[in-house]
Backbone bond lengths (Angstrom), bond angles and torsions (degrees), N, CA, C in turn:
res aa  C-N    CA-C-N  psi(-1)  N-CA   C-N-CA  omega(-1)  CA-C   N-CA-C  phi
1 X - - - 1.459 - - 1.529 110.23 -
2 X 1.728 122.33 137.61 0.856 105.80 150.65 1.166 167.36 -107.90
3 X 1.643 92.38 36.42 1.902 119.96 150.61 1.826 99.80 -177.52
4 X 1.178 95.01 -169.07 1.667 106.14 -173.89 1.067 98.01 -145.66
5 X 1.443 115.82 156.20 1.561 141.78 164.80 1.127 120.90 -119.12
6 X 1.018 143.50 94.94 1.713 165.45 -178.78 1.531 88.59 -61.56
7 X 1.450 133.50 142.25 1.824 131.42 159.60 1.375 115.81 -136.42
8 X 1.093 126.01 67.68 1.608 140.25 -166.31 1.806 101.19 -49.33
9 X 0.715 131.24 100.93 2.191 108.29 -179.96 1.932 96.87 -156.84
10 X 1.401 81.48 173.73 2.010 91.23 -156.51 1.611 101.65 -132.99
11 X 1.102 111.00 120.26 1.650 95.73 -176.25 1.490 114.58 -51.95
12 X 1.200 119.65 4.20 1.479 105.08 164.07 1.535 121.81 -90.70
13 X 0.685 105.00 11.09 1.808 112.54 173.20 1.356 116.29 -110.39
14 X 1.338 120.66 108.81 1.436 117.10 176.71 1.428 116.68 -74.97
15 X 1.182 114.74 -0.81 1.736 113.31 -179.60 1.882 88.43 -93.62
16 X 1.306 110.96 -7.01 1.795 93.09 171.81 1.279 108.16 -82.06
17 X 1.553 123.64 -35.74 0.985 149.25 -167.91 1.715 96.32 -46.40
18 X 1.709 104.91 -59.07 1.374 126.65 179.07 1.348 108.13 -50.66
19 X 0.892 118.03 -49.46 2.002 119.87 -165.94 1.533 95.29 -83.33
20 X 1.256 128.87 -62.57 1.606 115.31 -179.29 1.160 111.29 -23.07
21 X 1.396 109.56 -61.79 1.558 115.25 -161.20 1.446 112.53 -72.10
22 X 1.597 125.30 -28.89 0.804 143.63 -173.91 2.126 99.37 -70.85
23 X 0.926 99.92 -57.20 1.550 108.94 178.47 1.614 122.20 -65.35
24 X 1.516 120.42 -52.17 1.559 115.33 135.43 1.146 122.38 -24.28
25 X 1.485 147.44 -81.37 1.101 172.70 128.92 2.027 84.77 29.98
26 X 1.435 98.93 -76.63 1.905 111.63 174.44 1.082 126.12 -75.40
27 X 1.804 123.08 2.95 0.745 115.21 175.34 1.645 137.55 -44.69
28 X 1.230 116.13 -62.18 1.560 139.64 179.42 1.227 100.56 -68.66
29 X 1.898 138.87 -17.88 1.314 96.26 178.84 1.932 90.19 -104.31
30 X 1.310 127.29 8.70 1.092 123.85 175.10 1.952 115.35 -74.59
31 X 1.403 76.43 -36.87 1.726 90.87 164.96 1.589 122.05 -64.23
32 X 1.081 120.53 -14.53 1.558 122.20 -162.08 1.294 94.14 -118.02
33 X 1.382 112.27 5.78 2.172 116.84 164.26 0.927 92.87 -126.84
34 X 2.129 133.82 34.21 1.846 112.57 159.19 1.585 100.54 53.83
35 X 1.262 108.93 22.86 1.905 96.23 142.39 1.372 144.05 -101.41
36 X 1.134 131.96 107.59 1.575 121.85 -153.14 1.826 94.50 -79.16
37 X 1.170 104.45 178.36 1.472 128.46 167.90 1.229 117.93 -136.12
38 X 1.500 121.41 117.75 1.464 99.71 164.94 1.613 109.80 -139.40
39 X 1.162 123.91 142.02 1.363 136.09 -113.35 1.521 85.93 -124.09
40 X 1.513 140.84 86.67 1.602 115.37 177.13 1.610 118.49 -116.74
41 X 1.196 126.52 143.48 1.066 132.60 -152.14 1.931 103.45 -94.34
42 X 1.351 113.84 134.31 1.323 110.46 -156.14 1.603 95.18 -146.27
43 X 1.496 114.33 145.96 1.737 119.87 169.68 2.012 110.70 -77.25
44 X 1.376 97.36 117.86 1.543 97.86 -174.07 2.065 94.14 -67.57
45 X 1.108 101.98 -36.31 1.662 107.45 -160.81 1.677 108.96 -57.85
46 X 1.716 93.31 -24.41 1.771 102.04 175.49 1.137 131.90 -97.67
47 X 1.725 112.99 2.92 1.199 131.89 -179.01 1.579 95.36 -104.69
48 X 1.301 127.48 -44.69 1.584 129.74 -174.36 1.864 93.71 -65.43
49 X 1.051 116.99 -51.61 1.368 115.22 171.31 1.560 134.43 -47.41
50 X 1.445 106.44 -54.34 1.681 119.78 161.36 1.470 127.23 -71.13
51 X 1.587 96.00 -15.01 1.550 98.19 162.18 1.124 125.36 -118.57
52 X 1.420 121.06 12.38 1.235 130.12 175.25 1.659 118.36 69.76
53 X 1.168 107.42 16.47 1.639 118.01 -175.31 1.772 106.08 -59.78
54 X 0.839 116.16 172.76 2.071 120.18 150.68 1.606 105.61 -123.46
55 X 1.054 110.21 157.84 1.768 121.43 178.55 1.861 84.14 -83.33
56 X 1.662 79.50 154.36 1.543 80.54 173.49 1.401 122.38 -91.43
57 X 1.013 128.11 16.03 1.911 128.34 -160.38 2.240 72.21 -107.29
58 X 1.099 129.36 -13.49 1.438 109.59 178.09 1.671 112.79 -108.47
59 X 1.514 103.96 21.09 1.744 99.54 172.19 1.953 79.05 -120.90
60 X 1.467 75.45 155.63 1.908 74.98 -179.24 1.815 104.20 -91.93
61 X 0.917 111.75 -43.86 1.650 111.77 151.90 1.342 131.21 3.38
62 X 1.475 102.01 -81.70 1.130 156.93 -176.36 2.006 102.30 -61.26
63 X 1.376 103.58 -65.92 1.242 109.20 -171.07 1.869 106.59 -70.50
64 X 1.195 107.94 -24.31 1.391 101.30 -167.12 1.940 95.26 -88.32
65 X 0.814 100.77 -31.00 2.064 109.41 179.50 1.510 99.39 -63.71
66 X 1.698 122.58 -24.97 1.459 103.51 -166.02 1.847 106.95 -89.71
67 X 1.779 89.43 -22.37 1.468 86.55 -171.97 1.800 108.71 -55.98
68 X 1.418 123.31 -29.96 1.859 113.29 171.19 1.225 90.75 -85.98
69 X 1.411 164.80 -39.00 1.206 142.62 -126.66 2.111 91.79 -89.89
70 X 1.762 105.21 -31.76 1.514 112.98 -144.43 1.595 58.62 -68.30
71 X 1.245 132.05 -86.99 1.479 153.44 -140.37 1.815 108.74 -31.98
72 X 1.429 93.60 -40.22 1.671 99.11 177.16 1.658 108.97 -73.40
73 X 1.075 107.18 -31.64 1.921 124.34 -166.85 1.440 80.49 -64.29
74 X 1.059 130.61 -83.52 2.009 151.32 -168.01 1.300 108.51 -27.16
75 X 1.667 99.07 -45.46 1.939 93.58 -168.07 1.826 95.40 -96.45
76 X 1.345 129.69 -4.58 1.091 121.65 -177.71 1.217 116.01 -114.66
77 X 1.287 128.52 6.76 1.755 130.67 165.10 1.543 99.96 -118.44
78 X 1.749 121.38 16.66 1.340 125.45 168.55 1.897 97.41 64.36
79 X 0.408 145.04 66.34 2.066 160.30 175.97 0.977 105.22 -139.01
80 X 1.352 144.83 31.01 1.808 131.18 161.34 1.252 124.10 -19.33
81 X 1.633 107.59 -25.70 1.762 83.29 -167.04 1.812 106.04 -138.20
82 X 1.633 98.34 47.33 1.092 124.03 172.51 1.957 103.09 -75.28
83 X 0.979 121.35 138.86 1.467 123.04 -146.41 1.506 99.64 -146.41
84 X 1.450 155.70 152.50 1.738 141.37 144.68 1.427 94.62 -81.28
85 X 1.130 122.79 140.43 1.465 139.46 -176.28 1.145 116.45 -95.39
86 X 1.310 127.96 148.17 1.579 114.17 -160.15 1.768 109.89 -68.16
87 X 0.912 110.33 -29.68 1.431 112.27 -163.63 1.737 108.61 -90.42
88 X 1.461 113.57 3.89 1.190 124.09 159.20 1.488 146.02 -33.27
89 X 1.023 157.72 69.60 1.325 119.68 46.21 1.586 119.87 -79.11
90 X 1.380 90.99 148.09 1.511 111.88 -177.22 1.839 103.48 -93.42
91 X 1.722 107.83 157.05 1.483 101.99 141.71 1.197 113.60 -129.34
92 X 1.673 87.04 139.71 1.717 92.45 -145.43 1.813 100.23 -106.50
93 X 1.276 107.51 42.95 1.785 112.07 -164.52 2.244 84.60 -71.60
94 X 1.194 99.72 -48.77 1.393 92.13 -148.97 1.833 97.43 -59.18
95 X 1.452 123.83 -34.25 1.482 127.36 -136.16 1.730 82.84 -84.93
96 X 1.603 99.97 -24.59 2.134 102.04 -153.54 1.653 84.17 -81.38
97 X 1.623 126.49 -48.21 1.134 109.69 -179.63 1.661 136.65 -72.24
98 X 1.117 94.68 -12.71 1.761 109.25 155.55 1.458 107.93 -68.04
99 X 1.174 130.02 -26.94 1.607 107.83 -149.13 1.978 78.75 -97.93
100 X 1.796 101.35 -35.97 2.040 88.16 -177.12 1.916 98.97 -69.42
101 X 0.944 132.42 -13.08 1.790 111.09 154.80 0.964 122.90 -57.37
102 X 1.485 114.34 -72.02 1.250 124.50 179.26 1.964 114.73 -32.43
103 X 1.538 107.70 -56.78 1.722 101.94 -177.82 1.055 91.61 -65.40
104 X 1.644 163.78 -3.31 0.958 129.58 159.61 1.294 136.31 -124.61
105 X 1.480 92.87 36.32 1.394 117.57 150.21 1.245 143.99 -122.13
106 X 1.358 103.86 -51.23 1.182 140.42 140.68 1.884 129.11 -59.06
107 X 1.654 132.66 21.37 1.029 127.12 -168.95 1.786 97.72 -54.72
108 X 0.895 129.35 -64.13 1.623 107.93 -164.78 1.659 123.90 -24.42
109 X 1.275 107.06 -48.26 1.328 128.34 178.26 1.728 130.79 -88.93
110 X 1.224 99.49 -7.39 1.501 117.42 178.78 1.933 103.29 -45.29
111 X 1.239 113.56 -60.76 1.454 110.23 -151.15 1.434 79.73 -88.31
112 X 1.350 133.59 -39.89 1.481 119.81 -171.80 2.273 111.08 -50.47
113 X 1.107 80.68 -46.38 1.965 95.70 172.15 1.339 102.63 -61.50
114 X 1.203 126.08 -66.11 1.467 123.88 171.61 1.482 124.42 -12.43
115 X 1.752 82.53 -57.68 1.818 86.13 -169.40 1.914 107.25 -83.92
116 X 1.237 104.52 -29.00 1.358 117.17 178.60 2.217 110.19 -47.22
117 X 1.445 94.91 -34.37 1.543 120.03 -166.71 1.718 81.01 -66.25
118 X 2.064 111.83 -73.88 1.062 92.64 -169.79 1.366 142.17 -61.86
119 X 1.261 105.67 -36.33 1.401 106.43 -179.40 1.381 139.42 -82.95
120 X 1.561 93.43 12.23 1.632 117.55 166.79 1.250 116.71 -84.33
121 X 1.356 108.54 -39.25 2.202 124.37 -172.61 1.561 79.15 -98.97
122 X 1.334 159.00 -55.91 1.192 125.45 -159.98 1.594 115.72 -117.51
123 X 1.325 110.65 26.17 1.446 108.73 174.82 1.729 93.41 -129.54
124 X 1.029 122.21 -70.96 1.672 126.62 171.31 1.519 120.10 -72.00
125 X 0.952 110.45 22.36 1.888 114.26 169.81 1.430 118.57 43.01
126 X 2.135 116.47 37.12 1.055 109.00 -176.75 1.735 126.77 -119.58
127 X 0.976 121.82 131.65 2.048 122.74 -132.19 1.668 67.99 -94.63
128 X 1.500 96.83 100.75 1.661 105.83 140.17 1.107 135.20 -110.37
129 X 1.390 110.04 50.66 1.447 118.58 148.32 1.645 114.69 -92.95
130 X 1.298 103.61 12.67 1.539 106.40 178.51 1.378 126.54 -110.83
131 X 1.102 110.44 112.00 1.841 105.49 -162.74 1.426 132.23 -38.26
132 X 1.574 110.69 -27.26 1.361 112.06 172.40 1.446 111.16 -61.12
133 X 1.676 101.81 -51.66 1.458 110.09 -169.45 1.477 133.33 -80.57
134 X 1.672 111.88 -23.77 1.409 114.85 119.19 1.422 137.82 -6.01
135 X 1.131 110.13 -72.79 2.051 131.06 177.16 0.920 96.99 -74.48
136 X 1.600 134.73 -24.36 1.679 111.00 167.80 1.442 129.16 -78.24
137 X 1.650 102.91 -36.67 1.148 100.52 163.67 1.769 146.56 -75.12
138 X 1.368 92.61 -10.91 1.366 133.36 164.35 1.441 111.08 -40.73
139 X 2.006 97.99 -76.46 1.476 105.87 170.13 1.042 139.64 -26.79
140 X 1.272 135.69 -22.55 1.356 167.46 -163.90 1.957 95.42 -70.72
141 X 1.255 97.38 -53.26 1.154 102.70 179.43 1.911 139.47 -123.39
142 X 1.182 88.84 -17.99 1.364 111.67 152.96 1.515 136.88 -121.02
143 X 1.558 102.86 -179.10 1.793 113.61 -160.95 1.552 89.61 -76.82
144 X 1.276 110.36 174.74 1.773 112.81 162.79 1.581 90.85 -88.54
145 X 1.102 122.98 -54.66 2.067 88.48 174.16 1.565 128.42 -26.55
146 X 1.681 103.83 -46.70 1.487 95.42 -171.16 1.203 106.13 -95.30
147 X 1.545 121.01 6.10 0.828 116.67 166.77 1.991 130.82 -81.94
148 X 0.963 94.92 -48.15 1.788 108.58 137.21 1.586 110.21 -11.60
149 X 1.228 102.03 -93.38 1.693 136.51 -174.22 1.181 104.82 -39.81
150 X 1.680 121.29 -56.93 1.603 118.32 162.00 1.704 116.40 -27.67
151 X 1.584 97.41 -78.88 0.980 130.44 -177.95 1.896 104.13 -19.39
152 X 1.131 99.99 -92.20 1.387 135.94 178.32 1.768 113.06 -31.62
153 X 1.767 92.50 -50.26 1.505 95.00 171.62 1.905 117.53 -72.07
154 X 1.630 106.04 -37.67 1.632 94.25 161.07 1.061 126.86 -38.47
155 X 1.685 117.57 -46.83 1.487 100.78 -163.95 1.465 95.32 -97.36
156 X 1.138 142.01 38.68 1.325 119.85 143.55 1.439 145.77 -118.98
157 X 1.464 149.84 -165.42 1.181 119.34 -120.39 1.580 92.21 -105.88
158 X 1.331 124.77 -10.05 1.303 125.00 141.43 1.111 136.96 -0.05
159 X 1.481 96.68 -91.19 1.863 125.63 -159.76 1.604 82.56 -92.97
160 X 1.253 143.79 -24.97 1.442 130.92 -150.68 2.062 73.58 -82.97
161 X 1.597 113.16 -84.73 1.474 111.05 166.91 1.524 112.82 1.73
162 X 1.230 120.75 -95.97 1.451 139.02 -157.77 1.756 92.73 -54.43
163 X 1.272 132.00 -21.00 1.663 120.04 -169.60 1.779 81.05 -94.98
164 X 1.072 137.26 -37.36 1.846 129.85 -175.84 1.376 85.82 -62.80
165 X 1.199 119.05 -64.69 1.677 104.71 -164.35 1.528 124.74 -51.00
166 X 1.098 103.86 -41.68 1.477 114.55 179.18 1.725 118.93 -72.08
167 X 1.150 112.72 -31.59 1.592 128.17 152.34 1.763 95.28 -50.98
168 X 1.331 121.71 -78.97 1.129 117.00 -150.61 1.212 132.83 -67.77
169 X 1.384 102.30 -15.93 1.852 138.97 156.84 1.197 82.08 -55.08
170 X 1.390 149.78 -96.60 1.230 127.13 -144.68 1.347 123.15 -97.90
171 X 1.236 123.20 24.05 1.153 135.61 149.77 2.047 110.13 -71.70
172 X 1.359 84.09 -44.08 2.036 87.26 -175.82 1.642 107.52 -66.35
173 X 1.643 97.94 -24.61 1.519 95.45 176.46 1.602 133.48 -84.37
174 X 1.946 101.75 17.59 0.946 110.32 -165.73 1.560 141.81 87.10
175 X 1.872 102.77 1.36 1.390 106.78 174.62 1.645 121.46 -74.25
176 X 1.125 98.08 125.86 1.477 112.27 146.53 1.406 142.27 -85.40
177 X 1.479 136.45 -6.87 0.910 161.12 177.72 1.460 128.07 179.12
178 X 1.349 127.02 -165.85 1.462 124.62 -160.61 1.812 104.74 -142.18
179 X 1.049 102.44 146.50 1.060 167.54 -27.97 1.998 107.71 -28.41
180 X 1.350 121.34 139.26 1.481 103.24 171.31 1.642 96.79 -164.52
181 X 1.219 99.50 139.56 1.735 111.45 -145.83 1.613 92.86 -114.13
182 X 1.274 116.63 119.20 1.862 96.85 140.27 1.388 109.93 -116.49
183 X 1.361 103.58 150.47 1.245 144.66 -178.58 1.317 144.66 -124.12
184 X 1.843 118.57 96.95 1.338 130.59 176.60 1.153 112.95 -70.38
185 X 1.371 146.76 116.51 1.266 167.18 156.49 2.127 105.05 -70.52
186 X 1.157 97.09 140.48 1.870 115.97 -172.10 2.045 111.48 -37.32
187 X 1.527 98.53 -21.79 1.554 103.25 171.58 1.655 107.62 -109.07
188 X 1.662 121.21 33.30 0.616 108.15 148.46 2.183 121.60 78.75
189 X 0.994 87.48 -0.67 1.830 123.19 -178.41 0.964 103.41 -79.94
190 X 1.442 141.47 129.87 1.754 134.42 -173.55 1.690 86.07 -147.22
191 X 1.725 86.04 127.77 1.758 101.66 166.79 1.455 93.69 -133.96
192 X 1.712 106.75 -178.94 1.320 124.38 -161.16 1.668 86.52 -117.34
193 X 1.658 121.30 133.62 1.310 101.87 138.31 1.531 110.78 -141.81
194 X 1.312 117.40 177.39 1.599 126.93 -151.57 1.454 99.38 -128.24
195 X 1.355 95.79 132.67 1.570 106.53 165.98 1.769 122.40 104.13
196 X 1.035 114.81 156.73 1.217 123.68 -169.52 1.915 112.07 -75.77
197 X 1.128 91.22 -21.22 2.177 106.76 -172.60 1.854 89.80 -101.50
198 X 0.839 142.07 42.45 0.950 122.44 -162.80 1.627 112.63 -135.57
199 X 1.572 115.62 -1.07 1.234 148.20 -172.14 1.421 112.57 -71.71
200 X 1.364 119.16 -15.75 1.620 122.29 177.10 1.635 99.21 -78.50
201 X 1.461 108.73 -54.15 1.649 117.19 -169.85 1.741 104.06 -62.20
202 X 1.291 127.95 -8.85 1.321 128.31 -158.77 1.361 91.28 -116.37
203 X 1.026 132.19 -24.85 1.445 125.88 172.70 1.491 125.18 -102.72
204 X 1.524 108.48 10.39 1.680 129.56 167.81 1.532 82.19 -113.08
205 X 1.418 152.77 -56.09 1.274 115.80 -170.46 1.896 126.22 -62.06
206 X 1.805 88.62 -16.69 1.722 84.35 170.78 1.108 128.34 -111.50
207 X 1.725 112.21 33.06 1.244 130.39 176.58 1.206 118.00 75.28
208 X 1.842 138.44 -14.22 1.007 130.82 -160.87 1.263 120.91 -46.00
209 X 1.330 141.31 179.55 1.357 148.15 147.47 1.759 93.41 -73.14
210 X 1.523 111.89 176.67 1.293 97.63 -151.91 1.728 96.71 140.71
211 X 1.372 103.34 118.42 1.762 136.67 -165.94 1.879 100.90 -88.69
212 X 1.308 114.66 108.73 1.350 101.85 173.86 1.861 102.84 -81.30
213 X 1.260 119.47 165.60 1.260 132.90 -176.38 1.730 91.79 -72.86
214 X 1.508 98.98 139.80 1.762 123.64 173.51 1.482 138.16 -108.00
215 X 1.059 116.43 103.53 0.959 99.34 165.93 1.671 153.48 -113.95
216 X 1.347 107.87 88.95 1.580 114.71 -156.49 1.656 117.54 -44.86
217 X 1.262 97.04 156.84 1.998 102.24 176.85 1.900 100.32 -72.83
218 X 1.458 88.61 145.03 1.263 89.95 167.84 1.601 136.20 -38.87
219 X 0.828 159.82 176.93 1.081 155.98 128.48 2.024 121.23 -31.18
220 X 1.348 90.09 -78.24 1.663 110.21 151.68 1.246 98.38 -32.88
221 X 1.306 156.64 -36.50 1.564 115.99 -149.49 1.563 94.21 -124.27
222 X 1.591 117.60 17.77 1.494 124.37 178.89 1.660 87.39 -96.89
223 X 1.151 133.16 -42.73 1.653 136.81 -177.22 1.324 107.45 -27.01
């Protein structure tokens, strides 16, 4: 390959929500420059914790900057009707350790569930961190056997394990929050970067070809 993209994110973050889709979206032509993707599902609440971060809806700062920032994110990753749901924040231990079963059982369907996770809790206002509502959204794509089996394998000491590890993997890599990427570039050089806007600098560290944003002269000022 000639580089990789690591994508640490938690269905409680709608800026993961943003980069999934955003990275799908690049998938196939990221593939046709030998770039892999691999997509792993991680607890934001244990990374804000091990790194001592705060969510931003609890700095007032912070919370009042996201209300334009969410609005620009929405109309520019095409999500209009991405919404915070009343019952917001979620804990999302059970949904993140379903989704590390599922990729490894289920890989065909992994990122398809992924997105199904987000855009159920942040497009249809439905709290799947709750087992019923979980298995509903589930259905979508699986049997109620495997749906069971999902189920069953989240809560045990397994997948609960393998979701700390995978938190703590990117905690060692320096995360503070989610979306948060590492990235090997063709010499083999691996940096961390954060955030959903952050896809221009990640595609100059792996050399791609790649369109910077334009902005032409008026019309008027060619006169």
């Amino acid at each position: 390959m000639l580089g990789e993209i690591t994508c640490y994110i938690d269905c409680v973050s709608p800026y993961s929500y943003f980069a999934l889709l955003y990275l799908e979206k690049h998938r196939e032509s990221l593939k046709s420059y030998n770039v892999d993707i691999d997509i792993v599902p991680v607890f934001l609440g244990g990374i804000n914790v091990g790194s001592g971060n705060k969510p931003p809806w609890t700095l007032h700062a912070k919370a009042k900057y996201s209300s334009f920032d969410s609005e620009r994110a929405k109309k520019y990753f095409g999500v209009p009707n991405v919404k915070t749901p009343s019952f917001f924040p979620i804990l999302s231990l059970l949904p993140q350790r379903a989704l590390i079963f599922i990729k490894s059982q289920h890989p065909q369907t992994f990122i398809p569930t992924f997105v199904d996770l987000f855009s159920e809790m942040w497009e249809n206002g439905i709290d799947v961190s709750k087992p019923e509502l979980l298995a509903k959204v589930l259905s979508k794509r699986y049997t109620e056997p495997q749906i069971r089996e999902i189920l069953e394998k989240a809560n045990s000491p397994e997948y609960k394990k393998m979701l700390n590890n995978n938190t703590q993997e990117a905690l060692d890599r320096g995360a503070f929050g989610c979306p948060w990427f590492w990235v090997k570039n063709s010499n083999g050089d691996e940096e961390p970067f954060f955030g959903s806007d952050r896809f221009h600098y990640m595609w100059e560290y792996l050399e791609l070809p790649w369109k910077d944003l334009e902005l032409p002269a008026s019309e008027k000022a060619k006169i």
